[in-house]
C-alpha positions as MATLAB code, in Angstrom:
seq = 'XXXXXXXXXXXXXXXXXXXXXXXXXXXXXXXXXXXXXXXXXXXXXXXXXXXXXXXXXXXXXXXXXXXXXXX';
ca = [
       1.161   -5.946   -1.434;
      -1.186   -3.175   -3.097;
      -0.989   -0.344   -4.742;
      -2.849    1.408   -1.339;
       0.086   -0.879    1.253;
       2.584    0.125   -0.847;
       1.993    3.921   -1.215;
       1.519    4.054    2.698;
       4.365    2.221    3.562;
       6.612    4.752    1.541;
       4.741    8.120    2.553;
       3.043    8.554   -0.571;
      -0.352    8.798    0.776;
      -2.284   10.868    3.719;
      -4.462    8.864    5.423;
      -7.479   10.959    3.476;
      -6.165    9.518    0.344;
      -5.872    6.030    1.276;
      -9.199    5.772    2.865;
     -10.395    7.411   -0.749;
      -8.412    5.212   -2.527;
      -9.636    1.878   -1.033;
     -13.518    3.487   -0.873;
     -12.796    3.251   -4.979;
     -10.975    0.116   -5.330;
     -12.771   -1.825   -2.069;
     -14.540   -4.180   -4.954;
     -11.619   -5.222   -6.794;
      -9.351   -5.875   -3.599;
      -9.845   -9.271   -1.795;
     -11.986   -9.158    1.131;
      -8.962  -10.336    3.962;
      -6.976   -7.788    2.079;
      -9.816   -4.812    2.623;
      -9.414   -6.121    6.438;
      -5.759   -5.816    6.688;
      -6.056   -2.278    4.945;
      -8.180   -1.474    7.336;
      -6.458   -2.339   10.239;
      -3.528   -0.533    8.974;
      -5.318    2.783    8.698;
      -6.733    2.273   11.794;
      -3.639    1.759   13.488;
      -2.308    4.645   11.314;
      -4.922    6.953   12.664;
      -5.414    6.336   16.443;
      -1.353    6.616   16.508;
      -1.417   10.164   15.128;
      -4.607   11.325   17.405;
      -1.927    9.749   20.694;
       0.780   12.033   19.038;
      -1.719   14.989   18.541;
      -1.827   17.912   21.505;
      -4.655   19.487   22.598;
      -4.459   22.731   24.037;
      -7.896   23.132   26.154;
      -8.836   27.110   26.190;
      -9.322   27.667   29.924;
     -12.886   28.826   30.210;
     -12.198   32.097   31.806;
     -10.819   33.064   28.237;
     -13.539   31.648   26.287;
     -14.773   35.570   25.339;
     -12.137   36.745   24.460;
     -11.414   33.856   21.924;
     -15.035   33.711   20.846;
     -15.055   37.442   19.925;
     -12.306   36.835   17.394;
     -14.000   35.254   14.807;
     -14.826   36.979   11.183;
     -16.594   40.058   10.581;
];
């Protein structure tokens, strides 16, 4: 297991970092290994956008949430 598997696996890494992590180390890593990190983060991702809530702003509102940006 690598450095990038093993840091996941314990919690040590966002997802951000990992994919930043194997972006600088992709070269050195063997190629079925780059695929299985890749799954992984995959699988990490589309699992936290299925846990993720969206909260649509009903259109009727849109105004009054448009109007409250910076000044």
């Amino acid at each position: 297991m690598c450095l990038i598997c093993s840091s996941i696996d314990k919690n040590q890494l966002t997802l951000n970092e990992a994919w930043r992590n194997l972006h600088e180390m992709y070269e050195t890593i063997e190629e079925d290994h780059v695929g299985e990190l890749l799954d992984m983060m995959m699988s990490i991702e589309m699992t936290a956008e299925e846990e993720t809530e969206v909260y649509p702003i009903p259109f009727d509102e849109w105004d009054e949430w448009n109007n409250w940006g910076s000044d």
